[in-house]
C-alpha positions as CSV (number, residue, x, y, z in Angstrom):
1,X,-57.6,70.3,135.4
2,X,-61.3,69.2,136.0
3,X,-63.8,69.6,132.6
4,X,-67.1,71.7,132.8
5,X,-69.0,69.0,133.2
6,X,-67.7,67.6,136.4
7,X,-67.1,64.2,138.3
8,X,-64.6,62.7,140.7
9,X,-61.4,63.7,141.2
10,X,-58.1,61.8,143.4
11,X,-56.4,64.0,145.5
12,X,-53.2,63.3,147.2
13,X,-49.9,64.3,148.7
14,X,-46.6,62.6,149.7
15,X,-45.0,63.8,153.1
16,X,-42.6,62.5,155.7
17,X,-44.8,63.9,158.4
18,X,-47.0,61.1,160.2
19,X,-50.4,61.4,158.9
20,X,-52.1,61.0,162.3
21,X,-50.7,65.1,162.8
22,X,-51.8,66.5,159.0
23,X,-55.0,68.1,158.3
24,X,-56.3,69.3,154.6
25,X,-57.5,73.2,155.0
26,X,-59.6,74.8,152.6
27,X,-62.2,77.0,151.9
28,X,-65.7,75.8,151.2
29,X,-67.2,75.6,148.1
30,X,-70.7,74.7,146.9
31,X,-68.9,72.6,144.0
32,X,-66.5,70.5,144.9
33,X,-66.4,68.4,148.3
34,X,-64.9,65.6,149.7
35,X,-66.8,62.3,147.8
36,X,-69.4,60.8,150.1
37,X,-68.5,62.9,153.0
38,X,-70.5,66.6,153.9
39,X,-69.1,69.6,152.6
40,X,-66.9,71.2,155.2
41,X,-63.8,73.4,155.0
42,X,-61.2,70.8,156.7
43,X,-60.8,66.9,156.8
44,X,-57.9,64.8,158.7
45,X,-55.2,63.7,156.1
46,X,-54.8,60.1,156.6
47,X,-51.9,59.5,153.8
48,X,-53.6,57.9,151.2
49,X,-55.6,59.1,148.4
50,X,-58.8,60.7,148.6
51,X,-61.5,61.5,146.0
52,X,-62.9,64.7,145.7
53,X,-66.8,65.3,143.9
54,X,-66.7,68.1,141.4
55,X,-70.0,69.4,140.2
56,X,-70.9,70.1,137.2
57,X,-69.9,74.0,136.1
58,X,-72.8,75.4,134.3
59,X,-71.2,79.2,134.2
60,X,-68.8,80.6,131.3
61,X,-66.7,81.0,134.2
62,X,-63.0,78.8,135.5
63,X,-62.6,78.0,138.7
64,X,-60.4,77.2,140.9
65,X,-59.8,75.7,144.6
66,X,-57.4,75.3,146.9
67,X,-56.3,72.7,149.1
68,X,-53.4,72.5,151.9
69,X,-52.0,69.9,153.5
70,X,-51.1,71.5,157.1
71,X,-49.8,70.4,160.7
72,X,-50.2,72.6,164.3
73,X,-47.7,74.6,164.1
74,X,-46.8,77.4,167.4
75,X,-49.9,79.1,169.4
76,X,-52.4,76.8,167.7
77,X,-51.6,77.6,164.5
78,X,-51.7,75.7,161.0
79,X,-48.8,75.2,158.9
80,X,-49.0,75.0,155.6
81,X,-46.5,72.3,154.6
82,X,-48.2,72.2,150.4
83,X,-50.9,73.4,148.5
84,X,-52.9,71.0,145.5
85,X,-54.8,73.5,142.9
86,X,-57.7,72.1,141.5
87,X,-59.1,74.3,138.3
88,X,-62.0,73.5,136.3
89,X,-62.7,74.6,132.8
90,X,-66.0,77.0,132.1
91,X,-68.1,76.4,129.6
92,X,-67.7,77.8,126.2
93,X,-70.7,78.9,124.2
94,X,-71.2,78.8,120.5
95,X,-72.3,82.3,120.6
96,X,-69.5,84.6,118.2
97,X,-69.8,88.5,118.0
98,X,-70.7,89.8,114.7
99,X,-70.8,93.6,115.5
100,X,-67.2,94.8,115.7
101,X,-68.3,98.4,115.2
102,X,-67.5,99.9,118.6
103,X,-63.9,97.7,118.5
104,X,-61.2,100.5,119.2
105,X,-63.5,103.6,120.4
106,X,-61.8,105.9,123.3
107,X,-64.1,107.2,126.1
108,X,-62.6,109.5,128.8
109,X,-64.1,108.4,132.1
110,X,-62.0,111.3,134.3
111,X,-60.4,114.3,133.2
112,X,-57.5,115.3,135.4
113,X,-58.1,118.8,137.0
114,X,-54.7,119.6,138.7
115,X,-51.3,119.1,136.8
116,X,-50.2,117.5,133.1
117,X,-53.1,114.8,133.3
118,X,-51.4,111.3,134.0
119,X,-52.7,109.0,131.9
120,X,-54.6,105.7,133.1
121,X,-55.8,103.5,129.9
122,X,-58.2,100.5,130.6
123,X,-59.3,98.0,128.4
124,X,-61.4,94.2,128.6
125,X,-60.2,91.0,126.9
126,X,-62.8,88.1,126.5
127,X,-66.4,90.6,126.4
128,X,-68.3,90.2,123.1
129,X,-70.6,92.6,121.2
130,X,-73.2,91.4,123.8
131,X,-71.1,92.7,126.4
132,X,-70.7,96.3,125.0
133,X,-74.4,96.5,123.7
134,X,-75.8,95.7,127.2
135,X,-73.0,97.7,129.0
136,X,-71.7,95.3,130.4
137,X,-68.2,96.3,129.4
138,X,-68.8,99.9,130.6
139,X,-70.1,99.2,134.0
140,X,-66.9,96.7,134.3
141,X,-64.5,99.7,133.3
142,X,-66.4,102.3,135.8
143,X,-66.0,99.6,138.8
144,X,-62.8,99.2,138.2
145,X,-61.7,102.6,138.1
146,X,-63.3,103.3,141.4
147,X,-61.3,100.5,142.7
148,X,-58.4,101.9,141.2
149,X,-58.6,105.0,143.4
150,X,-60.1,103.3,146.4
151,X,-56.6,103.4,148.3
152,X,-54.2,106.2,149.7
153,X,-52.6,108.2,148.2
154,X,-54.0,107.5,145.1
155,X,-57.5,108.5,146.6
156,X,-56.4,112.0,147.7
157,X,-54.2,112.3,144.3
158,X,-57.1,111.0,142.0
159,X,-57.3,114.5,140.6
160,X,-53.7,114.4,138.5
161,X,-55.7,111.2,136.4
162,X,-57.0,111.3,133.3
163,X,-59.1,108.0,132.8
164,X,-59.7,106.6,129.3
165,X,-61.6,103.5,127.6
166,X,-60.7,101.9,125.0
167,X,-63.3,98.9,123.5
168,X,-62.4,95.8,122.8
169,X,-64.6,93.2,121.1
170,X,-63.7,90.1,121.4
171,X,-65.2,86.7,119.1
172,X,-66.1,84.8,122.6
173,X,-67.6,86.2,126.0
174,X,-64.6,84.1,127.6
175,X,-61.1,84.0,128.3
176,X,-58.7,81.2,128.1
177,X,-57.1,79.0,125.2
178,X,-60.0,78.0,123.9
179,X,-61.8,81.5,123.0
180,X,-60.8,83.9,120.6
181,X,-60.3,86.9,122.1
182,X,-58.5,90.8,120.9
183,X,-55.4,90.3,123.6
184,X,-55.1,86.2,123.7
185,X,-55.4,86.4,127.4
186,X,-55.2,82.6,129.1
187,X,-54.8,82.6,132.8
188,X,-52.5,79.9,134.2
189,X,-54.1,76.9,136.1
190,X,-50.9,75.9,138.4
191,X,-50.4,80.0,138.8
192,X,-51.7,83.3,138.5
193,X,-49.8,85.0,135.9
194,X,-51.4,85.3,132.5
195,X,-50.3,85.1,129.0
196,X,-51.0,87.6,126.7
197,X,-50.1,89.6,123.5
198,X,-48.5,92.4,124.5
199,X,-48.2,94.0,121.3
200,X,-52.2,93.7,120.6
201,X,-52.5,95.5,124.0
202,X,-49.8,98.4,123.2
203,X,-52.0,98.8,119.7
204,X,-55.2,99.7,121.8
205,X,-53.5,102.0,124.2
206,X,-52.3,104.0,120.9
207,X,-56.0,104.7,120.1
208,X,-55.9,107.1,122.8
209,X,-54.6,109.8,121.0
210,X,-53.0,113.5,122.5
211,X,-51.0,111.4,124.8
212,X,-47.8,110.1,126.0
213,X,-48.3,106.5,126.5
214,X,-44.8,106.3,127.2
215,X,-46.0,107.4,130.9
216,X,-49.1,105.5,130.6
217,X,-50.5,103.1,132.9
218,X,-52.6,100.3,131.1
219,X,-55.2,97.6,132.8
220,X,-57.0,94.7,131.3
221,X,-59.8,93.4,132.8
222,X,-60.5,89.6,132.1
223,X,-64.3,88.4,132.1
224,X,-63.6,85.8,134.1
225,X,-64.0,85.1,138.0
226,X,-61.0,83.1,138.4
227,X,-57.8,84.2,140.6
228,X,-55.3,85.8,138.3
229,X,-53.5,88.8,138.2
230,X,-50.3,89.7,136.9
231,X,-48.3,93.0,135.7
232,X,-45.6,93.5,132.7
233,X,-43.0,96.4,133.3
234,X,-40.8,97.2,130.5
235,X,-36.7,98.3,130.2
236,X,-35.0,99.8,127.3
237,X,-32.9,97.0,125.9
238,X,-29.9,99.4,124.6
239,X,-29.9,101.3,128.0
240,X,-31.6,99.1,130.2
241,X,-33.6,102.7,131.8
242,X,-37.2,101.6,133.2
243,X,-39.4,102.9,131.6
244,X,-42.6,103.8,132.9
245,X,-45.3,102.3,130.6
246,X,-46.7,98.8,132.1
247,X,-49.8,96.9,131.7
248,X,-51.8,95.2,134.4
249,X,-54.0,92.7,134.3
250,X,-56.4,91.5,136.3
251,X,-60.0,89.1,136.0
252,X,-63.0,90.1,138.4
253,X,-61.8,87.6,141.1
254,X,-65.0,86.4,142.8
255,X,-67.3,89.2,140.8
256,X,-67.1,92.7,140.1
257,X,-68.5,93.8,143.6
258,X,-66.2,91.6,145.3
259,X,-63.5,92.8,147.5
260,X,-60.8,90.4,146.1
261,X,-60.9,92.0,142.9
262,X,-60.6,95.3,144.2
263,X,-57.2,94.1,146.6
264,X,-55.5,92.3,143.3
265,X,-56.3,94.9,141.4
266,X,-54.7,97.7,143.8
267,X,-51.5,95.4,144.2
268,X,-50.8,94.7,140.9
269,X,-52.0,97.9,138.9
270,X,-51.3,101.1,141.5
271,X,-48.9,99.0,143.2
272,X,-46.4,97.2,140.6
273,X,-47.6,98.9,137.5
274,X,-47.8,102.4,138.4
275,X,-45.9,103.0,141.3
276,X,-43.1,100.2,140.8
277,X,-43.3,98.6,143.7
278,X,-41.9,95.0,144.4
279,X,-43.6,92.6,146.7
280,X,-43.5,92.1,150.2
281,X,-43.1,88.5,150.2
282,X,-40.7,85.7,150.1
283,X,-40.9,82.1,149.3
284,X,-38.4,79.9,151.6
285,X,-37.7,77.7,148.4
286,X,-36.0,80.5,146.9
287,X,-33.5,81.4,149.7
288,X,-31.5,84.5,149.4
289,X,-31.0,86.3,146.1
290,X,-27.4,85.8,144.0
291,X,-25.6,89.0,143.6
292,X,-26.7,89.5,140.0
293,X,-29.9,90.3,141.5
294,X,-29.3,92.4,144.6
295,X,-26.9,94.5,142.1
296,X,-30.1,94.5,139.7
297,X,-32.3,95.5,142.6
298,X,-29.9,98.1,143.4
299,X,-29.8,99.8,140.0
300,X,-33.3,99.9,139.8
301,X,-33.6,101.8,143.3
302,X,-31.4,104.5,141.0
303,X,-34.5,104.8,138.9
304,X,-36.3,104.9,141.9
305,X,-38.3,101.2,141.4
306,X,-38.5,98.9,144.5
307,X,-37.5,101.1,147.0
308,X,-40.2,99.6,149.1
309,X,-37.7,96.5,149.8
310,X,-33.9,96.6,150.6
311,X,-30.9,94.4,150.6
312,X,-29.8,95.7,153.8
313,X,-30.7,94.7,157.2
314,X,-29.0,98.2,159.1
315,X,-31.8,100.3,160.0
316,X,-29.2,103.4,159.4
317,X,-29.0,102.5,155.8
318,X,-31.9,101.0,154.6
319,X,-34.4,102.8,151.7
320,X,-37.1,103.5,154.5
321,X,-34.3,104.6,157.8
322,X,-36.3,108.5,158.3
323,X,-39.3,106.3,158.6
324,X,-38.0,104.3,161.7
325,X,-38.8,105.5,164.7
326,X,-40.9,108.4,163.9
327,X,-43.6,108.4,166.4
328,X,-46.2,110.4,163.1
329,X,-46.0,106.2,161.4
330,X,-45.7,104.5,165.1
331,X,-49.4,102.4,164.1
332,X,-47.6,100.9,161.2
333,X,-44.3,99.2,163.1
334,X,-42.2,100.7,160.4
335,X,-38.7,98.5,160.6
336,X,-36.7,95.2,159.0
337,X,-38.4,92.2,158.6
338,X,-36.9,89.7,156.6
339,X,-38.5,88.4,153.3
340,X,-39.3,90.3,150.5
341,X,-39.1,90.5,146.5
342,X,-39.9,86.7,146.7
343,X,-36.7,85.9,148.8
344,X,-37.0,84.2,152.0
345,X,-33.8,85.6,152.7
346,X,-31.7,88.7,152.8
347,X,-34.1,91.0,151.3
348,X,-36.3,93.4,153.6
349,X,-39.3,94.7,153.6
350,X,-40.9,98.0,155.9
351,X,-44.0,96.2,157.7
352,X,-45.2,92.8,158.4
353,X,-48.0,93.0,156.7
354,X,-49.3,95.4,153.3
355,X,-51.0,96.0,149.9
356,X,-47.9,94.6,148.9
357,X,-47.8,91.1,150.8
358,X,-51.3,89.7,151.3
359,X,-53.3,92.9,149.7
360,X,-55.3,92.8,152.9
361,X,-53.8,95.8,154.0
362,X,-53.4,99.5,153.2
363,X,-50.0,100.5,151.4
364,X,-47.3,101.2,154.1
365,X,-45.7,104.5,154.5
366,X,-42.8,104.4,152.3
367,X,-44.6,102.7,149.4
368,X,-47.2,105.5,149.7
369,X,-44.4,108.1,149.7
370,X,-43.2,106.1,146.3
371,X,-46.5,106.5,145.0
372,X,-47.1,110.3,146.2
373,X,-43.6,110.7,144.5
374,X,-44.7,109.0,141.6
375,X,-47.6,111.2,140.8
376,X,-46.1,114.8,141.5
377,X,-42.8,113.4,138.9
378,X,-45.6,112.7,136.0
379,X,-48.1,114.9,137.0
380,X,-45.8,118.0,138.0
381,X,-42.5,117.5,136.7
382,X,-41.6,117.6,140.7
383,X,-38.1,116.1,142.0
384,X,-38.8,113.6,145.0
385,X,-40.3,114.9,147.8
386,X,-38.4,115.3,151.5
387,X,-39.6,112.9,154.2
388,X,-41.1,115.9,156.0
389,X,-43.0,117.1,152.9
390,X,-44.3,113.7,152.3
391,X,-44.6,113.7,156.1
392,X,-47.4,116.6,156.3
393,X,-49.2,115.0,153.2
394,X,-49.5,112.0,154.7
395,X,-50.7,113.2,157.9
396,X,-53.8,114.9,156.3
397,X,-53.8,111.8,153.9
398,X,-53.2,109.0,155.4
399,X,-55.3,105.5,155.5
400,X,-57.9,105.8,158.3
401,X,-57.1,102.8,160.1
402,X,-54.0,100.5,159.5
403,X,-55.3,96.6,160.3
404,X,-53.0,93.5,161.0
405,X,-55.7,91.5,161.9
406,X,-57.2,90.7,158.2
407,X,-54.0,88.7,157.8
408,X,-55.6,85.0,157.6
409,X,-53.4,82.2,158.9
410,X,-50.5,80.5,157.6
411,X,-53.2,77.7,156.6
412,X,-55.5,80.1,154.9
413,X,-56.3,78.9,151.0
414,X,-55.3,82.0,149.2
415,X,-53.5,82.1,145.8
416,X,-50.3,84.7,145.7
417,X,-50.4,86.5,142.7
418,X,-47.6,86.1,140.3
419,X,-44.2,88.6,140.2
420,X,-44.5,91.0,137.8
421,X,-42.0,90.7,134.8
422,X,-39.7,92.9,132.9
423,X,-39.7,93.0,129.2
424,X,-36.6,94.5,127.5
425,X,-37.5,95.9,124.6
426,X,-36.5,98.5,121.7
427,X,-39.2,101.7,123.1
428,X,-37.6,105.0,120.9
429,X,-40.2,103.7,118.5
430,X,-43.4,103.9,121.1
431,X,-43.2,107.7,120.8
432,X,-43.6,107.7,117.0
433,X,-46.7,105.3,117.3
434,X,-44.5,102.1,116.1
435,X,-44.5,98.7,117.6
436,X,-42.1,98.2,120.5
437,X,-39.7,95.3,119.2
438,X,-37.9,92.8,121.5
């Protein structure tokens, strides 16, 4: 952790690898370089300590930057062997809200105009009564419900949405444990999960009123640029049933406009919090999962969560077999690959690469079928759909162009986003407009 105003920083990492082979990756930024030295995006690690120059941060904005120690690996490839975070604080202004009249008005941004109306509630944490007045906060919400429908098949389904506002005014035009702010939101330096109050967030949603929020989708937007997105399901503590309420969070990664946000955004709202999808990644450090999870996983594919990832490698068993092998989804290399739900291990996922790994690509085909299935259960009352059904949808639906090649290499300074977690709580309450209780 670096303070707003700046200065010199050591970095360094231990490794058994000779130094003359390591090279520090990272992306270039106009604040911090390597002391004395131009800025540039790699420099030869020689084993010792090295001193990085942070400039001063002037914006209400954190910040973060990534650095990673990596060796050739195969083809000319970089390895990433570890990864130092540096994060610098933003500046906090004196400047408090005083106009707390708008706090808790509903806006609908989208009516639905095909089935029930599934509803899609977003709210900001850390915009003061500066940011609503100058509408700021509004022009935040609108951007990020375009993003929201801005993949398939929630694109071509947007119609079954109804889209609501809810204002928050917070004390501070900041986020982070040193601004006061409606839903506490502070997001993690050495991660990219957020803390929040979860309760304070549930309250808002309940402005909306007409409503089942138990089948509501909720999304926070932080004013903040830095990397962090995260997403909270819930589970019925007395009968462990998922339920289908879950908030997402997310900050304005790299600026409203950028496409960063957007990505994050899609993975962790549409992705984990709508749709309950798991990731598409695995960390070797984890290994394979115990059997208390893969029976977890298991139950929850009887509530139809996760079925995007498997515990079995048999292409005639797993979630996604009709998939395999049908020529209509031969652009996507539908099959095993090893490494999913954060397991390096004996977990599989349906393509190399998706909305669901790096974010860089579209949703694969039996994550979109999850979500297609997702929307006709709330917005229809419909049973899941055949593979054919889902099929001839897609096939009028489907992303226009499926791209491997905006996977950056292993080296690449990029920050995975954090799993999403599942609270068990009491929720027979939520319906009567209660607090949910742990």
């Amino acid at each position: 952790m670096v303070e707003a105003d700046g200065g010199v920083l050591s970095l360094a990492f231990k490794t058994n690898v000779e130094s003359d082979k390591l090279m520090v990756r990272y992306s270039q930024q106009d604040w911090i370089h390597w002391e004395n030295e131009a800025r540039q995006t790699r420099a030869e690690w020689s084993g010792k300590t090295h001193n990085l120059q942070v400039d001063r941060n002037t914006t209400a904005d954190g910040r973060v930057a990534l650095f990673v120690l990596s060796m050739p690996g195969r083809d000319g490839e970089w390895v990433g062997l570890d990864t130092a975070y540096v994060y610098q604080s933003a500046v906090v202004t004196d400047y408090e809200s005083s106009d707390y009249s708008s706090d808790g008005v509903v806006s609908l941004l989208q009516k639905s105009t095909e089935g029930r109306g599934i509803p899609v509630i977003l709210m900001g944490d850390g915009f003061s009564d500066r940011d609503i007045a100058d509408s700021t906060y509004l022009t935040v919400m609108k951007k990020t419900m375009e993003n929201l429908f801005s993949e398939e098949p929630v694109r071509s389904l947007r119609s079954y949405f109804d889209v609501y506002v809810v204002t928050a005014v917070s004390r501070h035009g900041n986020v982070g444990k040193d601004c006061t702010t409606v839903f506490s939101t502070v997001p993690s330096v050495s991660g990219s999960d957020i803390d929040f109050d979860d309760q304070a967030v549930l309250e808002y949603a309940q402005r909306v009123k007409d409503i089942d929020v138990t089948n509501a989708l909720v999304v926070v937007i932080l004013n903040s640029r830095v990397h962090n997105g995260m997403t909270m399901m819930l589970s019925d503590k007395d009968t462990g049933k998922p339920i289908q309420y879950a908030v997402a969070l997310c900050a304005t990664i790299d600026g409203l406009e950028s496409d960063v946000f957007r990505q994050v955004l899609t993975h962790e709202a549409v992705g984990h919090g709508f749709a309950k999808l798991a990731d598409e990644y695995g960390y070797d450090a984890k290994g394979a999962p115990s059997a208390d999870i893969v029976s977890m996983l298991k139950q929850l594919h009887q509530y139809g969560w996760m079925r995007n990832v498997d515990v079995t490698g048999d292409k005639d068993e797993v979630l996604w077999h009709e998939f395999i092998g049908d020529s209509r989804f031969d652009n996507e290399q539908i099959d095993i690959y090893e490494g999913a739900y954060t397991y390096a291990f004996s977990v599989y996922r349906p393509t190399e690469e998706s909305m669901m790994n790096h974010n860089k690509s579209p949703f694969n085909a039996p994550s979109r079928k999850a979500i297609y299935d997702r929307v006709m259960a709330l917005g229809k009352g419909r049973a899941e759909s055949t593979h054919d059904e889902f099929a001839d949808f897609d096939m009028q639906h489907k992303p226009a162009q499926w791209n491997y090649s905006t996977r950056g290499p292993v080296w690449s300074p990029s920050r995975r986003l954090a799993s999403p977690t599942v609270k068990r709580v009491k929720w027979d309450a939520i319906s009567r407009g209660s607090r949910a209780t742990e």
